[in-house]
N, CA, C and O of each residue as an XYZ file, in Angstrom:
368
protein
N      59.335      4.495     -7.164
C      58.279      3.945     -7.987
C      57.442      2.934     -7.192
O      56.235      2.815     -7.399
N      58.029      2.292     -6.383
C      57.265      0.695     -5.568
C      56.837      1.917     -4.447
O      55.903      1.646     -3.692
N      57.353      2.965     -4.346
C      56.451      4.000     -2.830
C      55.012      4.180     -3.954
O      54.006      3.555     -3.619
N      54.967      4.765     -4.854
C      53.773      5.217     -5.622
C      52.492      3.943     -5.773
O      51.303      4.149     -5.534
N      53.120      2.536     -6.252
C      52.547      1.458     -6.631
C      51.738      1.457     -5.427
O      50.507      1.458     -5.454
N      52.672      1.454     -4.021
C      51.582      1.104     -3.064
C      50.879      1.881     -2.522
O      50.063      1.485     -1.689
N      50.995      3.129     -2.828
C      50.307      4.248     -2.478
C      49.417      4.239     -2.731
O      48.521      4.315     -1.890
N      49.107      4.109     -4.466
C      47.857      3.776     -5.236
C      47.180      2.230     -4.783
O      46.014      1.919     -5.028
N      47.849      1.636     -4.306
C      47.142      0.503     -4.087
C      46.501      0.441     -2.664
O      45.644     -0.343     -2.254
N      47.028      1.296     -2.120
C      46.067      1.624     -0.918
C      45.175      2.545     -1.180
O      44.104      2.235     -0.657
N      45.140      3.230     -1.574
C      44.422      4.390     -2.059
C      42.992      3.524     -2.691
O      41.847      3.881     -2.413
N      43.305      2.374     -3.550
C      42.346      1.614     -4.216
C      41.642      1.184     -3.442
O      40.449      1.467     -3.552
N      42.184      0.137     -2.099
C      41.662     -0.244     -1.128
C      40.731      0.343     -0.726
O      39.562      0.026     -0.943
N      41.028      1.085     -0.219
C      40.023      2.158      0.982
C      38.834      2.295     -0.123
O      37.721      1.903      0.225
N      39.031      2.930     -1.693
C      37.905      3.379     -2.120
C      37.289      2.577     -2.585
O      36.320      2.896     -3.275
N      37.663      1.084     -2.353
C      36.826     -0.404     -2.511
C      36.037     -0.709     -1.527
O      34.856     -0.967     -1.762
N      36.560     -0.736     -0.196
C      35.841     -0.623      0.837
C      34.891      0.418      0.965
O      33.789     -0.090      0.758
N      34.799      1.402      1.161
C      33.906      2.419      0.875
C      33.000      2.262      0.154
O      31.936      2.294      0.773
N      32.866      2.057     -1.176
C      32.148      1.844     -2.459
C      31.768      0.090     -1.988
O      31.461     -0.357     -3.093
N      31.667     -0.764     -1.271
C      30.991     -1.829     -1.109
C      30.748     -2.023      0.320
O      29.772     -2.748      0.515
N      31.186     -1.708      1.125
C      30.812     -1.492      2.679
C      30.911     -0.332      3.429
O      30.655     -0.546      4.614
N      31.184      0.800      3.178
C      30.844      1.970      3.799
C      29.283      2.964      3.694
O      28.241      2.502      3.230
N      29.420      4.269      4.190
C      28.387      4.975      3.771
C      27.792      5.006      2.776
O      28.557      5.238      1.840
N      26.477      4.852      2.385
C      26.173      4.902      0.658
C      26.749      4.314     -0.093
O      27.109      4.803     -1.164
N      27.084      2.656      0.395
C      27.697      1.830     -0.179
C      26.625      0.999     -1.557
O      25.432      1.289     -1.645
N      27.102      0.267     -2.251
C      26.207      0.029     -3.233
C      25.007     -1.510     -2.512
O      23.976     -1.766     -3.135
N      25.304     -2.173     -1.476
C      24.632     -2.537     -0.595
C      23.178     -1.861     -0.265
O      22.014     -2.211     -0.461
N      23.838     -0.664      0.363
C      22.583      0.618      1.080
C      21.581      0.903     -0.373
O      20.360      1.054     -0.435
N      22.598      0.909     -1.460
C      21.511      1.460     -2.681
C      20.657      0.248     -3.024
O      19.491      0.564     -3.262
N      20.927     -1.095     -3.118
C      19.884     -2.032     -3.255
C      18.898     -2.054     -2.362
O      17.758     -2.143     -2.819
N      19.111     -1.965     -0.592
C      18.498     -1.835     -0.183
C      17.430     -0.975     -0.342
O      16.212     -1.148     -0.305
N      18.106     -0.052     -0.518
C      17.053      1.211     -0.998
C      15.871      1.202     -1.573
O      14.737      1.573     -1.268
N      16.788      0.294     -3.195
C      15.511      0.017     -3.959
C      14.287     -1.172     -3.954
O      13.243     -1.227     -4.605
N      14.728     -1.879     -3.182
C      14.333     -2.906     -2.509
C      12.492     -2.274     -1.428
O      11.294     -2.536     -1.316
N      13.642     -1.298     -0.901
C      12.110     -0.686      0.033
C      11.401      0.112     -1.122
O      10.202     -0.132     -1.252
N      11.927      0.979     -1.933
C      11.261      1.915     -2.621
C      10.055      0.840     -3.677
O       8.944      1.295     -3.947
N      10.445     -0.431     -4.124
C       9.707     -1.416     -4.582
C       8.735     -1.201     -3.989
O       7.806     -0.471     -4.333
N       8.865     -1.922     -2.865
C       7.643     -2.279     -1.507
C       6.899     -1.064     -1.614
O       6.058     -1.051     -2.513
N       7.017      0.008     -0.874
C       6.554      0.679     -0.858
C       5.653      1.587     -2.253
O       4.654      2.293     -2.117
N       6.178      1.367     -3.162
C       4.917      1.682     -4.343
C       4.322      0.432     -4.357
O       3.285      0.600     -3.715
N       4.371     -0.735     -4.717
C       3.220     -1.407     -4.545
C       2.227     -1.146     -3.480
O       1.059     -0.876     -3.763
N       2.786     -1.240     -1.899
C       1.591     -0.174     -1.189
C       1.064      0.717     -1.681
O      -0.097      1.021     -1.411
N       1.807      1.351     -2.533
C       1.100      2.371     -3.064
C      -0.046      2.526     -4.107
O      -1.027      3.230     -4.348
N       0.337      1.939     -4.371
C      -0.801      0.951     -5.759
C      -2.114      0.735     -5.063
O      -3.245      1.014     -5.462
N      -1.761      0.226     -4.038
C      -2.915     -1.030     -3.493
C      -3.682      0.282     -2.871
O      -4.904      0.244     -3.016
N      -3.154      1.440     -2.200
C      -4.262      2.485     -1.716
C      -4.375      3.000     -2.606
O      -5.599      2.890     -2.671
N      -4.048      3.692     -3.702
C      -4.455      4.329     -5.258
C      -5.970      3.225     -5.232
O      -7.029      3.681     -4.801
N      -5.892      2.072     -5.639
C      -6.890      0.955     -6.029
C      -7.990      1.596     -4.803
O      -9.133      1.854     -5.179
N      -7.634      1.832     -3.404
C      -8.780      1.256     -2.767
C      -9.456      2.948     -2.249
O     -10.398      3.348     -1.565
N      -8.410      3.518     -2.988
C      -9.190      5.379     -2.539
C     -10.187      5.775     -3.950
O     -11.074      6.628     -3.938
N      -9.800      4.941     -5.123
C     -10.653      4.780     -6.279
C     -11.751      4.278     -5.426
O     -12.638      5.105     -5.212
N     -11.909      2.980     -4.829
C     -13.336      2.892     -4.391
C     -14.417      3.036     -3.670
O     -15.604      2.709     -3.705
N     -13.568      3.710     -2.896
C     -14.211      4.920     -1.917
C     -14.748      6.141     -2.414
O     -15.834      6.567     -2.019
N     -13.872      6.874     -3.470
C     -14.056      7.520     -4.127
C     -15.170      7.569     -5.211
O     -15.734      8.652     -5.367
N     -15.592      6.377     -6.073
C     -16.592      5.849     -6.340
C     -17.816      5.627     -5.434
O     -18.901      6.184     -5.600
N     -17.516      4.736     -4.439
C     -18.544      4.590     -3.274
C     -19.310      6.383     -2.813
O     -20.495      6.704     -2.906
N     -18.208      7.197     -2.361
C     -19.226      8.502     -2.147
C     -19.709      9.062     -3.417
O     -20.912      9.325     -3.384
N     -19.140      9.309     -4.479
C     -19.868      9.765     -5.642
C     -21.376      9.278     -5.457
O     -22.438      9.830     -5.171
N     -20.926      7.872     -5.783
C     -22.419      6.992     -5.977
C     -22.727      7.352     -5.091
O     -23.768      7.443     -5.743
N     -23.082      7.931     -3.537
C     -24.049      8.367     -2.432
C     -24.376      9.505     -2.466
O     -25.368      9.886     -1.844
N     -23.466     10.502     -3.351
C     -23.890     11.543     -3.204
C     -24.703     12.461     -4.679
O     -25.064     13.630     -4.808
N     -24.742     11.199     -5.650
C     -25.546     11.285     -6.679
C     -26.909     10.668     -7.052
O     -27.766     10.973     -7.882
N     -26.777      9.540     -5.991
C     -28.396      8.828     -5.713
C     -28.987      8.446     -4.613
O     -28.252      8.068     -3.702
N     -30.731      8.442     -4.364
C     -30.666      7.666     -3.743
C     -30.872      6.429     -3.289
O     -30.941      5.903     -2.178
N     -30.963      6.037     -4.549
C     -30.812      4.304     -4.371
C     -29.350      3.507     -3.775
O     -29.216      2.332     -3.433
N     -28.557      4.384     -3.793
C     -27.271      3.912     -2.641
C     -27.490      4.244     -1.226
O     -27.099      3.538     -0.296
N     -28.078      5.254     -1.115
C     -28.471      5.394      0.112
C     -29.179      4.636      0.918
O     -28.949      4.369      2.097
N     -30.424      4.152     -0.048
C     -31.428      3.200      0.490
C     -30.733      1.623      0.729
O     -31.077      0.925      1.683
N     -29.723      1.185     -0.268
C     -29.534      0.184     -0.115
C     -28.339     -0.273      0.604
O     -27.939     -1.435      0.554
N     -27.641      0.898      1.438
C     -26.744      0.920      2.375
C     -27.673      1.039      3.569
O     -27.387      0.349      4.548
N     -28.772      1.839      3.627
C     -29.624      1.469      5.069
C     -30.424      0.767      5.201
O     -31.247      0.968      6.094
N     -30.527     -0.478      4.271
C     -31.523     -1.744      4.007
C     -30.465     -2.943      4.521
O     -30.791     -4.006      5.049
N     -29.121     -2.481      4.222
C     -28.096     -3.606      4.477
C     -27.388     -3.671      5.423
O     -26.890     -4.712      5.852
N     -27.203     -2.213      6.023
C     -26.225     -1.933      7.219
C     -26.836     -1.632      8.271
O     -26.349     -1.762      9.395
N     -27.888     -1.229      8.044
C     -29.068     -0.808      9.048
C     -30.364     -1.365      9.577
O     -30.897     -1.328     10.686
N     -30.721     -1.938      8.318
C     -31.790     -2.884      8.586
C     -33.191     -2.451      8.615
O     -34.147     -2.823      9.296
N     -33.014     -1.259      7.379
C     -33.986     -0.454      7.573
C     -35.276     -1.124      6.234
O     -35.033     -1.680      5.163
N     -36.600     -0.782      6.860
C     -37.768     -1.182      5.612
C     -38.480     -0.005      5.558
O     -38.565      0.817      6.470
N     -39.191      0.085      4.037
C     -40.016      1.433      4.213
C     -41.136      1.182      4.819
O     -41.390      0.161      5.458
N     -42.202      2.581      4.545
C     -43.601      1.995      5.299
C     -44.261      1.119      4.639
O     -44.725      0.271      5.401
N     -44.633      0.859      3.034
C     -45.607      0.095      2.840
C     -45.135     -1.476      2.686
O     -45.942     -2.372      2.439
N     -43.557     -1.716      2.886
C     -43.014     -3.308      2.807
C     -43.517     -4.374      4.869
O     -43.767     -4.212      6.064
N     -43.375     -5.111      4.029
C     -43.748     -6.074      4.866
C     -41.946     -7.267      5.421
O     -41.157     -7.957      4.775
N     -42.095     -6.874      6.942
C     -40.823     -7.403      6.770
C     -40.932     -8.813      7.508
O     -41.717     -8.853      8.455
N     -40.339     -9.800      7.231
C     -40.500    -11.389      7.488
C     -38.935    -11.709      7.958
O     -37.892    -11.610      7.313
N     -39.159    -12.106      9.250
C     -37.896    -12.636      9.920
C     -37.587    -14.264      9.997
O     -38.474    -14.986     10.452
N     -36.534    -14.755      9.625
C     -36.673    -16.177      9.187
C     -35.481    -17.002     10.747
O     -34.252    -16.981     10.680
N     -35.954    -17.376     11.478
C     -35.270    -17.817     12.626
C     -35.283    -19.617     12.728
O     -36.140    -20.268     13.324
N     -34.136    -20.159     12.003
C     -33.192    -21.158     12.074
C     -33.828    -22.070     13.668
O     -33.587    -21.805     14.846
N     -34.592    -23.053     13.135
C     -34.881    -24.010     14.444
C     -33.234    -24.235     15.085
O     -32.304    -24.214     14.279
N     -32.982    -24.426     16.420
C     -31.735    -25.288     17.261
C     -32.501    -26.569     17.710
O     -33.617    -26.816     18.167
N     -31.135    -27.422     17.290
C     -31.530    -29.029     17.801
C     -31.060    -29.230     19.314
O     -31.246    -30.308     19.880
């Protein structure tokens, strides 16, 4: 009977160890979820920013007043009949 007791009580051991510090221990699974967290919030944050890109080309490819006012701003472009006035900051 005391051969069985400790049999099982080793038997317990090992599958304690295992189950809190071995392979696929419950450690590894927090970790896990820990990254899987992280990583959808990244995920979130490009969902958010492919929406506004996604928006951004719509809007270019449905008008062209985005067009114009992306090559007025990024480009520096004027049409023919505007008058363009450059404002240059005196140095002391």
């Amino acid at each position: 009977m005391r051969i069985l007791i400790v049999l099982l009580l080793i038997v317990l051991a090992a599958l304690q160890y295992r189950l809190w510090f071995g392979q696929l221990s419950v450690t590894d699974y927090l970790r896990q979820q820990e990254e899987i967290a992280t990583q959808q919030a990244s995920n979130q944050e490009l969902i958010k920013r492919n929406r506004m890109l996604l928006a951004d080309v719509n809007d270019l490819r449905q008008g062209l007043e985005a067009i114009e006012e992306r090559a007025r701003n990024e480009l520096g472009l004027i049409a023919e009949d505007e008058v363009f006035f450059r404002i240059v900051p005196r140095t002391p």
